[in-house]
C-alpha positions as CSV (number, residue, x, y, z in Angstrom):
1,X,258.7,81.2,56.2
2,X,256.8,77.7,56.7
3,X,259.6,75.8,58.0
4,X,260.0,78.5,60.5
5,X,256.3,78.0,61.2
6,X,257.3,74.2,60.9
7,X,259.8,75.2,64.4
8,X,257.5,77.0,66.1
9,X,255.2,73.8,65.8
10,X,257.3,71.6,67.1
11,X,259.0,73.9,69.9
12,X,255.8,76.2,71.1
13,X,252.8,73.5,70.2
14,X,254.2,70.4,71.9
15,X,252.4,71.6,75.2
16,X,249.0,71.9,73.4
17,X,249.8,67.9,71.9
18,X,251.2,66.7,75.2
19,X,247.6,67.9,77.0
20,X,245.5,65.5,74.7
21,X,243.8,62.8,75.9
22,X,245.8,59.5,73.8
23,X,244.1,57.2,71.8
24,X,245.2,55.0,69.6
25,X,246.1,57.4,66.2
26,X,245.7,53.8,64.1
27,X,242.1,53.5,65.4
28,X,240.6,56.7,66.7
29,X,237.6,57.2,68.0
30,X,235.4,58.2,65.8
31,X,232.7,58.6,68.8
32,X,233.9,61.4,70.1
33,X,234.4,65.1,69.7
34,X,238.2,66.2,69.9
35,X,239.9,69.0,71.7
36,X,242.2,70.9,69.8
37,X,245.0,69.3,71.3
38,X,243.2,65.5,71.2
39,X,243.3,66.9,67.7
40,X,247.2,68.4,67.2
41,X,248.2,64.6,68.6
42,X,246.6,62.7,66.2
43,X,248.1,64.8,63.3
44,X,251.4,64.7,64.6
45,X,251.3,61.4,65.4
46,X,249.6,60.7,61.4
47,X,252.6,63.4,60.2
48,X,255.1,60.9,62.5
49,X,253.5,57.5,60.6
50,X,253.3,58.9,57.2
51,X,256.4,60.8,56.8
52,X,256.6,60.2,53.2
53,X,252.9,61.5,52.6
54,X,252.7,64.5,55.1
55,X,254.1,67.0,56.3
56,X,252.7,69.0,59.6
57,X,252.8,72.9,60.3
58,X,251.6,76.1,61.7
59,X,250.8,78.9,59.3
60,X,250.1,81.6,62.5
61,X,248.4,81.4,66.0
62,X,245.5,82.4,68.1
63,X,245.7,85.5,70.3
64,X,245.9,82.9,72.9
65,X,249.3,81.8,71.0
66,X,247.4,78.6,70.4
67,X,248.9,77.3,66.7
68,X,247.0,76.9,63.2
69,X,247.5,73.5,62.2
70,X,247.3,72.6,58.7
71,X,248.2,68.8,57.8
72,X,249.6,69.0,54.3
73,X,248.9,65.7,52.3
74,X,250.7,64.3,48.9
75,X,252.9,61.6,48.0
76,X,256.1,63.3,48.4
77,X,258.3,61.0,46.1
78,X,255.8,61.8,42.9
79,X,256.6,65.9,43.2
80,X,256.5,68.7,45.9
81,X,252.9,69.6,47.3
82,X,253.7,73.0,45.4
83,X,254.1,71.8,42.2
84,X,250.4,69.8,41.9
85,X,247.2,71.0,42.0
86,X,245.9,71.1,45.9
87,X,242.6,71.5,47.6
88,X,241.9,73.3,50.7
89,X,239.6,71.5,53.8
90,X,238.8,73.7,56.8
91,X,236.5,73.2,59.8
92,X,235.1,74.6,62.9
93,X,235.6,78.6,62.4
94,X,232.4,79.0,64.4
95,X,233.0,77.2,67.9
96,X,229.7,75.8,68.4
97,X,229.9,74.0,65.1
98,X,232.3,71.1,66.1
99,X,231.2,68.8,63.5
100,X,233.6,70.2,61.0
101,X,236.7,69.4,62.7
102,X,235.6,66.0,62.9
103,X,234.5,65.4,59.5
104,X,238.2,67.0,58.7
105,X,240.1,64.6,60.9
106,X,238.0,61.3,59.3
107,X,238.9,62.7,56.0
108,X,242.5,62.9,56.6
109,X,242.3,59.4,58.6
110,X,240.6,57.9,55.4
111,X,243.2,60.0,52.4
112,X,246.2,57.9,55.1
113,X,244.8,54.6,55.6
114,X,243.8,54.2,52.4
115,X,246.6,54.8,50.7
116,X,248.3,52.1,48.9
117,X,245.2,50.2,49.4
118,X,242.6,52.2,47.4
119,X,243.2,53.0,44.0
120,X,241.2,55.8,43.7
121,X,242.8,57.5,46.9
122,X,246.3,56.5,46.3
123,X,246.0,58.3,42.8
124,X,244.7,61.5,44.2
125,X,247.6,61.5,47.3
126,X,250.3,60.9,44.3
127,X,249.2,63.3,41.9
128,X,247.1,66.2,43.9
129,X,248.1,67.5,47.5
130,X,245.3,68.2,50.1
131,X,245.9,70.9,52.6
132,X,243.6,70.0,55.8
133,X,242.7,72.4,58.9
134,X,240.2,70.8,61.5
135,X,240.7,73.6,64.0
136,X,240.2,76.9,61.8
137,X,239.1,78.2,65.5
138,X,241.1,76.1,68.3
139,X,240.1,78.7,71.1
140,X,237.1,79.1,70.5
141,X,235.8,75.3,70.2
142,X,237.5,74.2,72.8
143,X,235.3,76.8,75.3
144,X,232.2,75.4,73.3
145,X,233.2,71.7,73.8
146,X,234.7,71.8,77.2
147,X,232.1,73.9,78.9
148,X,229.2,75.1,79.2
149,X,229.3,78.3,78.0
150,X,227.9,79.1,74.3
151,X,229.8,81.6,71.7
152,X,229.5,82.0,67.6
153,X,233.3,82.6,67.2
154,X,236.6,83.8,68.5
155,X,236.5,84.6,71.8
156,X,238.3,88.1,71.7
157,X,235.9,90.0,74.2
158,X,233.4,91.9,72.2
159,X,231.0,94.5,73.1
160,X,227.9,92.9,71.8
161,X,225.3,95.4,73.5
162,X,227.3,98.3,72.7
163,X,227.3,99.8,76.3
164,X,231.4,99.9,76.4
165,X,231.6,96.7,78.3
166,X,233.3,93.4,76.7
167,X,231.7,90.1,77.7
168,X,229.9,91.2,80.9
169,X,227.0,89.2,80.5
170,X,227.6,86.0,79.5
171,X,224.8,82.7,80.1
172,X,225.1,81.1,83.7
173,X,225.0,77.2,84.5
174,X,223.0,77.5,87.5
175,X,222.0,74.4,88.4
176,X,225.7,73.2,87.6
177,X,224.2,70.3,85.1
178,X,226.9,71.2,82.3
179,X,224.2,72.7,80.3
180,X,223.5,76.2,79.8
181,X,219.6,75.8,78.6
182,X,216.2,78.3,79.1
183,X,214.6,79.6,81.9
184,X,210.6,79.9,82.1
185,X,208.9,82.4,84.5
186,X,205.4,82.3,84.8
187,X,204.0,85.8,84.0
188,X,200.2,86.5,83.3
189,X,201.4,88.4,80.5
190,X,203.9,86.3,79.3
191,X,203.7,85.8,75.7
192,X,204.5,81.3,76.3
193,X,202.7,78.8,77.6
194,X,203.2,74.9,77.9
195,X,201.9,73.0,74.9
196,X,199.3,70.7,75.4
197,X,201.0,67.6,73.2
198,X,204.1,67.6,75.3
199,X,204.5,69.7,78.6
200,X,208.7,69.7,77.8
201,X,207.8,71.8,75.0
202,X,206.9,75.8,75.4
203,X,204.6,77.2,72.5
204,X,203.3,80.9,71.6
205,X,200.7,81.9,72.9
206,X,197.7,82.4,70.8
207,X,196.1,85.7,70.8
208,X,192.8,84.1,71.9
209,X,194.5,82.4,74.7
210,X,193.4,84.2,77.8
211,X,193.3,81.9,80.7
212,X,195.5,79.4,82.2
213,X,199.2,79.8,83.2
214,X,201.8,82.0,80.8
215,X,205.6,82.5,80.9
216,X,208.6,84.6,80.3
217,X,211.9,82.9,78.6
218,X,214.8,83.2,79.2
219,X,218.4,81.8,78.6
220,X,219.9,80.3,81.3
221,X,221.8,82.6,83.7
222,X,221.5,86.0,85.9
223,X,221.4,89.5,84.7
224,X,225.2,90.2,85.6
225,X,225.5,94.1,84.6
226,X,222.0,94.7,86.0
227,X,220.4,96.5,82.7
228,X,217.3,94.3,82.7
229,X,218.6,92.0,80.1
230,X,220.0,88.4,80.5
231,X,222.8,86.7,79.0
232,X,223.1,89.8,76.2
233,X,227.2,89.9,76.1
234,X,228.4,86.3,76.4
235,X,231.7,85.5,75.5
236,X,233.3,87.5,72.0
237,X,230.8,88.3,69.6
238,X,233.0,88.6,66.3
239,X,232.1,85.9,63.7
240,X,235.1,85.0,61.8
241,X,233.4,84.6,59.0
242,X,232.2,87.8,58.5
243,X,235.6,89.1,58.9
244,X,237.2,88.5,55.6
245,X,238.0,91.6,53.3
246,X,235.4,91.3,50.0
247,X,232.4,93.0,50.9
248,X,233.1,93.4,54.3
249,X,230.6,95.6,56.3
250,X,230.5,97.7,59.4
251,X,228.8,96.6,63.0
252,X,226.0,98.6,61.5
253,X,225.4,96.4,58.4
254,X,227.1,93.1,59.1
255,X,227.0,91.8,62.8
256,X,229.9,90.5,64.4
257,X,232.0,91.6,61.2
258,X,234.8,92.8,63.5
259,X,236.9,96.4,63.8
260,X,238.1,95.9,60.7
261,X,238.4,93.6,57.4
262,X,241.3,90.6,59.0
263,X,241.5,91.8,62.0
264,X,241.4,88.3,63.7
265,X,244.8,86.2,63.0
266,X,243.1,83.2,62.1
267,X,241.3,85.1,59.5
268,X,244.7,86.9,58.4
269,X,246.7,83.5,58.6
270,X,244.1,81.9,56.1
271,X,244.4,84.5,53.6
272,X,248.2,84.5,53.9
273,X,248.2,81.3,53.9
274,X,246.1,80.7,50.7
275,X,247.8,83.6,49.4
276,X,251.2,81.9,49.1
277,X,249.5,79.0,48.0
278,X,248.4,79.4,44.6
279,X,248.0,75.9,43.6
280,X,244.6,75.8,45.1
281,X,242.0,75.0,43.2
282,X,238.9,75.2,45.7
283,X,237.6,76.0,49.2
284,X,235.8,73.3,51.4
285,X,234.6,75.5,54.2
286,X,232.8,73.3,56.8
287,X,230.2,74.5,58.9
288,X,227.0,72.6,60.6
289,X,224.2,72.4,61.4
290,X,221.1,71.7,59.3
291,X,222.4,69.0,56.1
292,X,222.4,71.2,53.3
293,X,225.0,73.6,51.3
294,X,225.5,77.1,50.7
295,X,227.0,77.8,47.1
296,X,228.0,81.3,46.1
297,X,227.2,84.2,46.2
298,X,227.0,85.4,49.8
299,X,226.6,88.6,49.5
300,X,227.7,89.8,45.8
301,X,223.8,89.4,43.3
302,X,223.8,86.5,41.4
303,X,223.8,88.4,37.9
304,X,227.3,90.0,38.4
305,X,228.9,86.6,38.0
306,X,230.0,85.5,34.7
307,X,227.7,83.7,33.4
308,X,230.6,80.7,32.4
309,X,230.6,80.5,36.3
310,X,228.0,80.5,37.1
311,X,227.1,77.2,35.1
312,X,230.5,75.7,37.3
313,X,229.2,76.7,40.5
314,X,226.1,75.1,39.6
315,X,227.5,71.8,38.0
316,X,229.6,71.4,41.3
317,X,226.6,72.2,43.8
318,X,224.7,69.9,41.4
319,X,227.0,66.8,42.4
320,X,226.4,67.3,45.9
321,X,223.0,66.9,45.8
322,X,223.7,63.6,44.2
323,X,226.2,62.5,46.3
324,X,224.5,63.1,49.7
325,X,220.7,63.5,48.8
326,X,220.6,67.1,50.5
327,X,219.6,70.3,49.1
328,X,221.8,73.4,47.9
329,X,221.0,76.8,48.6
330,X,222.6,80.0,47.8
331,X,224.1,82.2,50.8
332,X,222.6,85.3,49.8
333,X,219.4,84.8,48.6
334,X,217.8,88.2,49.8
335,X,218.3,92.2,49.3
336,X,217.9,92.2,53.0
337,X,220.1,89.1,53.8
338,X,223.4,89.5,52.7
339,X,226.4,88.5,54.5
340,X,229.3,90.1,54.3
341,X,232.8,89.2,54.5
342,X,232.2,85.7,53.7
343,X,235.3,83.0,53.2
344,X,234.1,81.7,50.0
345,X,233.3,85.2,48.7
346,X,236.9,86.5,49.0
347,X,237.4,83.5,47.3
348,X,236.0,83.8,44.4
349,X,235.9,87.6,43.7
350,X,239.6,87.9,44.8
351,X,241.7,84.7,44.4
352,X,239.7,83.3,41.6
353,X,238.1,80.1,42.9
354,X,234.9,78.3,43.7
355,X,234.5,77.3,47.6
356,X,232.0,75.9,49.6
357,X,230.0,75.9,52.7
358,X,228.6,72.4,53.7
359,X,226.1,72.8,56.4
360,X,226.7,69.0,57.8
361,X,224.1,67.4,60.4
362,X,220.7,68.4,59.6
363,X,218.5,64.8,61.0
364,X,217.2,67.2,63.8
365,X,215.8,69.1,61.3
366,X,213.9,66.2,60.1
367,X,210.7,66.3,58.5
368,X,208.9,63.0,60.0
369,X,205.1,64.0,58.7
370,X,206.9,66.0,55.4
371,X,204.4,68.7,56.0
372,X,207.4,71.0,54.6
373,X,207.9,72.1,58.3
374,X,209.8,70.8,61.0
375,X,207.9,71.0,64.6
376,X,209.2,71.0,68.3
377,X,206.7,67.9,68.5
378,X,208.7,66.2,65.9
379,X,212.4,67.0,67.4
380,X,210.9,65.9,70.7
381,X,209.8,62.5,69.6
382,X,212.9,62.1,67.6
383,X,215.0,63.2,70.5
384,X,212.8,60.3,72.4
385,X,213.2,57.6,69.9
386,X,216.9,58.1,69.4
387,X,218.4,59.3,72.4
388,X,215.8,58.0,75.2
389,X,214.9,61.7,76.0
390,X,218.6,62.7,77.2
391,X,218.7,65.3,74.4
392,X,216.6,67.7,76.3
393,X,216.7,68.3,80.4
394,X,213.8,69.0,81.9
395,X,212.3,71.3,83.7
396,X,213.5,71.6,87.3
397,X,212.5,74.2,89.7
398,X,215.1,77.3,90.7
399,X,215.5,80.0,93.3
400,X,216.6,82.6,90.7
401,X,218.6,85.5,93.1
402,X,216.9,88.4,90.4
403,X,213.5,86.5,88.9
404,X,212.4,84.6,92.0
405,X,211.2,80.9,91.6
406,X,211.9,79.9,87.9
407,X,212.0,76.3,85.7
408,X,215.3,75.4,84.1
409,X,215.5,73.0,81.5
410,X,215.7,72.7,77.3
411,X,217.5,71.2,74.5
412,X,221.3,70.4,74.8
413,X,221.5,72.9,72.0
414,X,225.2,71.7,71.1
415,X,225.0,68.2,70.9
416,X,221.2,67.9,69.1
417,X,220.9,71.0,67.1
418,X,224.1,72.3,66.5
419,X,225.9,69.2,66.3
420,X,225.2,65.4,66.0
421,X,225.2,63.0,69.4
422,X,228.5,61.3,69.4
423,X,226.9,58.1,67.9
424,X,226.2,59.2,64.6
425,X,229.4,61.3,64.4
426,X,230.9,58.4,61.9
427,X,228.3,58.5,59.9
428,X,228.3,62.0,59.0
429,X,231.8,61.9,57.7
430,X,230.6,58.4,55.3
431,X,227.9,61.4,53.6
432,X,230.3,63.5,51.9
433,X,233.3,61.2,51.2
434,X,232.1,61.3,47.3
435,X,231.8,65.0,46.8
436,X,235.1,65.5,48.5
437,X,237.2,63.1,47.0
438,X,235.3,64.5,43.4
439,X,236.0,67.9,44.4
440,X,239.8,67.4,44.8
441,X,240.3,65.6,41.3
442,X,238.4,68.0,39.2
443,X,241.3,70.7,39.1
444,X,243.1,71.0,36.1
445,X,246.3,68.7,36.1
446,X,249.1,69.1,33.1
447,X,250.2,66.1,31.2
448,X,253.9,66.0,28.9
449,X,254.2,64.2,25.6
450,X,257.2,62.1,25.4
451,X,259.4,64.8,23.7
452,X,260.3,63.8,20.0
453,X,263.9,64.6,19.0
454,X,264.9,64.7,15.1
455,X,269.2,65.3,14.5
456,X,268.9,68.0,11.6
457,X,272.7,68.4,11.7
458,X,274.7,65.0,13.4
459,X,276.7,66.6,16.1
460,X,275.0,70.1,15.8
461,X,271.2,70.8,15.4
462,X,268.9,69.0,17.4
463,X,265.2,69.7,17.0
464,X,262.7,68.7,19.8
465,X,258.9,68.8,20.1
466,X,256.6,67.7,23.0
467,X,253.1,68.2,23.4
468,X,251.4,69.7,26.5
469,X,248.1,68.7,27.8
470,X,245.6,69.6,31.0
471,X,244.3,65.9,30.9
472,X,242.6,67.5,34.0
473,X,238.8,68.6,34.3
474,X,238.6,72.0,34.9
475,X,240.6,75.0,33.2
476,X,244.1,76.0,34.3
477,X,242.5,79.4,35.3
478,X,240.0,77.3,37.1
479,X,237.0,80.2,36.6
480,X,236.7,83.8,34.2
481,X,236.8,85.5,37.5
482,X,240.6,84.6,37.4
483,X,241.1,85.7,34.0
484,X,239.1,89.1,34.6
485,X,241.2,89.7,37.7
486,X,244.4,89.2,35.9
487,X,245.6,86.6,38.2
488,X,245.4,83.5,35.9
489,X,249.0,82.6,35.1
490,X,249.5,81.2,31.4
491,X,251.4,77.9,31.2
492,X,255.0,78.3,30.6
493,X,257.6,76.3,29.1
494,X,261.0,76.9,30.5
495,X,264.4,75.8,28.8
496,X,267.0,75.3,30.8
497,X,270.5,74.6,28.3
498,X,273.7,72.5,29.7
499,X,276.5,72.2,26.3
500,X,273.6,73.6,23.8
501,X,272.5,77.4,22.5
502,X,268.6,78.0,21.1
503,X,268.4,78.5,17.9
504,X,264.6,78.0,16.8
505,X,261.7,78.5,19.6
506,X,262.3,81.1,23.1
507,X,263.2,80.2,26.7
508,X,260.5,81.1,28.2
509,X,257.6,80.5,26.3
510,X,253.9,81.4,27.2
511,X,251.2,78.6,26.4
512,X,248.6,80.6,27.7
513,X,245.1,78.8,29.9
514,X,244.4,75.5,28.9
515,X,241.0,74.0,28.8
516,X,240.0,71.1,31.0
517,X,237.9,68.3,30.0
518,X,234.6,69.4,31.3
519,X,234.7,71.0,28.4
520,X,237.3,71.5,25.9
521,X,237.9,70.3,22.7
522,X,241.3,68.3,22.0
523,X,242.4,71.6,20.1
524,X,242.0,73.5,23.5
525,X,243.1,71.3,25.7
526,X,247.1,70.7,24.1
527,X,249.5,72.9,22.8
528,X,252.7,71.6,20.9
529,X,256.2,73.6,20.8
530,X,258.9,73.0,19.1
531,X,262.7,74.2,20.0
532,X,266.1,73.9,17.5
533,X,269.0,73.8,19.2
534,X,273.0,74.1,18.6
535,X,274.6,71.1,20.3
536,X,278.4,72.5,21.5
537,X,279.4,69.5,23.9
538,X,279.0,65.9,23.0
539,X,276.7,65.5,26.2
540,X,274.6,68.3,25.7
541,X,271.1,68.3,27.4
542,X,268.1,70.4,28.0
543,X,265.6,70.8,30.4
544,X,262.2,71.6,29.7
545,X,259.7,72.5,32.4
546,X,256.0,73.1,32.0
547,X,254.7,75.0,34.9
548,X,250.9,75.6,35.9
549,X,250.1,77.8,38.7
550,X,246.9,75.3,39.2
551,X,247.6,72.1,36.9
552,X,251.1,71.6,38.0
553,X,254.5,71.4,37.0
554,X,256.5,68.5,34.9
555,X,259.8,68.5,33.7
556,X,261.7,66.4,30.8
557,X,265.4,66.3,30.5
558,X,266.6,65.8,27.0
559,X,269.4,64.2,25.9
560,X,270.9,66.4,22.7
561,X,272.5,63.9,20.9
């Protein structure tokens, strides 16, 4: 199926690589944001450099027919990416949040160049594969990076104000400045007013405020469908990540959840797609913006877990906070907060494993007076310190066709808020290098004694014993959630005979889950098997191959003499 999908990229995608704008793929630039096809060159052009330690495809496309890259990563010549423990890396599945498909492309930049050169990184590329997908939503960030217009997701139309219209009132760049920002109106019984420390910023009014000049706000546009409201049915409406099967809810209990559980193909290809990939050990789900991480559980409470995962979830939230300084919260965290349909909850409750939603960004959240709040005043001096002022437009006078004379102006929500100004784009990726590296080398990974081989009968009995061990850090079943679901595969050991007959031991042989080092004892960790055979050709050999869904698979050929 994936070297089909491995045609169709090369055939059907080369129009969305030959639109990119080139750079150099052995220095990008990291100060930037990339389109999806700026994006599709520089893997193909990494997949063309490092043939030996990539290989590029699609694993389904857009309703657009735009393709789902995934850049798979492994040293090729040590084993296929099948037969080692992997690690999945996604960005961007909401469009605004671009920062993920940057910090996806500057880890996959960092895993190449590196290798060979960095011991640390040149042992995770030879013994782990790392599955990498910087445009989880290709459609849908390029509209929020190449214009003006705003949208949380896909952009399949949506009725958002359910009154049987799809996308009929979308925001309006009026004064054509490439921003789609607020609107004030002055109103005496506006419920805004202008705030004495900085006349950019608009404050509540205070219920003792009775005098001077008060607004309206608005977004930025014109009341296209003439209900009253503005800018209430923008561009789709589904969020993709409500859209996945465990928990899913209704329109009614889950906004933007979609028709149906799936019914988006890049939320379908990503199930598939980890569905035939049962290697994976975890789920790095990148999001932005406000610099902290959402752990598990989303929606599920926090008591239903077993309790044995619970502890993992909250070792490996633990090392983030280390690693980057930022906080970790859960994703559900209220009765009246849930949300549904999550990612990283289909995840766990279905496929077995622990994933993760790291919120990157977050300095425009900053706390300069740590009064444990973050104020308009504060964003506005930072905006002024760090970015000369350009991080907000201000206000400029309108002739609004439907609201008369209006002020335009506000934050250039994408690129302060929602994402970082292109300048500090690097440094966002130099954060969370640690914890993802960390993340990828704590599955479990199988280990093969030399196999031991005692002639019981010259010419006729052989006996052979080898040793298995996950010399890896988590189990083979990576969490109880696996082993409650049934889906945790045992270690096997599979004999394959040329010239020979078993006598002693089976061909097939089930080891069961192996501990990892995090904590197993030696006992736990290793099993030994031993195998008698009847030699009946001089050269007479066997195979044995120890297979781990999770931890890999090694093989030893044995020579039966």
């Amino acid at each position: 199926m994936f070297k089909k999908l491995l045609l169709i990229t090369i055939l059907v995608a080369s129009a969305q690589f030959t639109q990119a704008q080139k750079e150099d793929p052995k220095n990008p630039n990291w100060a930037k944001y990339h389109t999806t096809a700026d994006a599709y060159y520089l893997l193909q052009e990494w997949a063309k450099a490092y043939p030996n330690l990539t290989k590029l495809y699609s694993i389904g496309e857009t309703l657009k027919g735009t393709q789902l890259m995934v850049l798979e990563i492994t040293n090729k010549s040590k084993g296929a990416a099948e037969d080692k423990p992997a690690y999945y890396y996604d960005g961007n599945i909401h469009a605004g949040e671009l920062t993920g498909a940057e910090v996806a492309l500057q880890y996959t930049w960092l895993l190449l160049s590196s290798y060979g050169k960095d011991p640390r990184i040149t042992n995770l590329v030879d013994t782990r594969t790392i599955y990498i997908r910087p445009k989880f939503n290709p459609d849908g960030a390029d509209i929020a990076l190449t214009t003006p217009q705003a949208l949380r997701s896909t952009p399949r139309p949506y009725d958002q104000d359910g009154d049987g219209l799809l996308d009929e009132d979308p925001g309006n760049d009026l004064n054509n400045d490439n921003f789609i920002t607020d609107m004030r109106v002055k109103n005496p019984t506006g419920k805004w007013k202008i705030s004495l420390e900085d006349s950019r910023i608009m404050v509540e009014r205070e219920p003792n405020d009775l005098s001077g000049d008060f607004y309206d706000m608005y977004d930025e546009g014109i009341d296209d469908d003439n209900d009253g409201l503005y800018n209430e049915d923008g561009i789709g409406g589904i969020d993709m990540n409500r859209n996945f099967p465990r928990n899913w809810g209704l329109e009614s209990e889950q906004k933007g959840a979609g028709p149906y559980p799936l019914s988006e193909p890049e939320t379908r290809a990503t199930i598939e797609f980890l569905s035939t990939h049962r290697n994976i050990t975890g789920i790095f789900h990148g999001h932005t913006a406000a610099g902290f991480l959402y752990r598990l559980p989303s929606t599920t409470n926090w008591d239903n877990f077993n309790m044995e995962d619970q502890r993992l979830i909250l070792e490996l939230s633990d090392k983030y906070a280390t690693t980057t300084s930022q906080k970790v919260v859960p994703s559900y965290s209220n009765p009246r907060l849930h949300r549904h349909g999550t990612l990283i909850s289909w995840g766990y409750w279905d496929y077995g494993v622990i994933g993760f939603v790291p919120e990157f960004w977050g300095a425009f959240q900053a706390d300069a007076n740590k009064d444990g709040r973050v104020s308009d005043l504060e964003r506005m001096q930072w905006n002024d310190a760090e970015l000369g002022g350009k991080g907000f437009v201000n206000w400029q006078v309108y002739d609004h066709p439907q609201l008369g004379k209006v002020e335009i102006g506000g934050w250039d929500y994408k690129f302060t808020r929602q994402n970082p100004p292109t300048k500090y784009l690097k440094g966002e990726i130099e954060k969370y290098v640690e914890w993802m590296l960390w993340l990828a080398e704590t599955g479990p990974k199988i280990a093969v004694s030399q196999p031991k081989v005692e002639v019981l009968e010259k010419g006729k009995l052989v006996k052979v014993s080898l040793t298995v061990e996950n010399d890896g850090y988590l189990p083979t079943n990576i969490t109880e959630r696996a082993i409650e679901l049934e889906i945790a595969k045992p270690v096997r050991a599979i004999v394959d005979l040329s010239g020979a007959e078993l006598v002693s031991g089976k061909m097939r042989t089930d080891l069961g889950n192996l501990a990892g080092r995090r904590d197993g004892e030696s006992a736990d960790r290793t099993k030994t098997i031993e195998y008698v055979f009847k030699v009946t050709v001089s050269a007479a050999k066997a195979t044995i191959t120890i297979d781990s869904e999770k931890g890999g698979k090694v093989k030893r050929e044995i020579s039966l003499k």
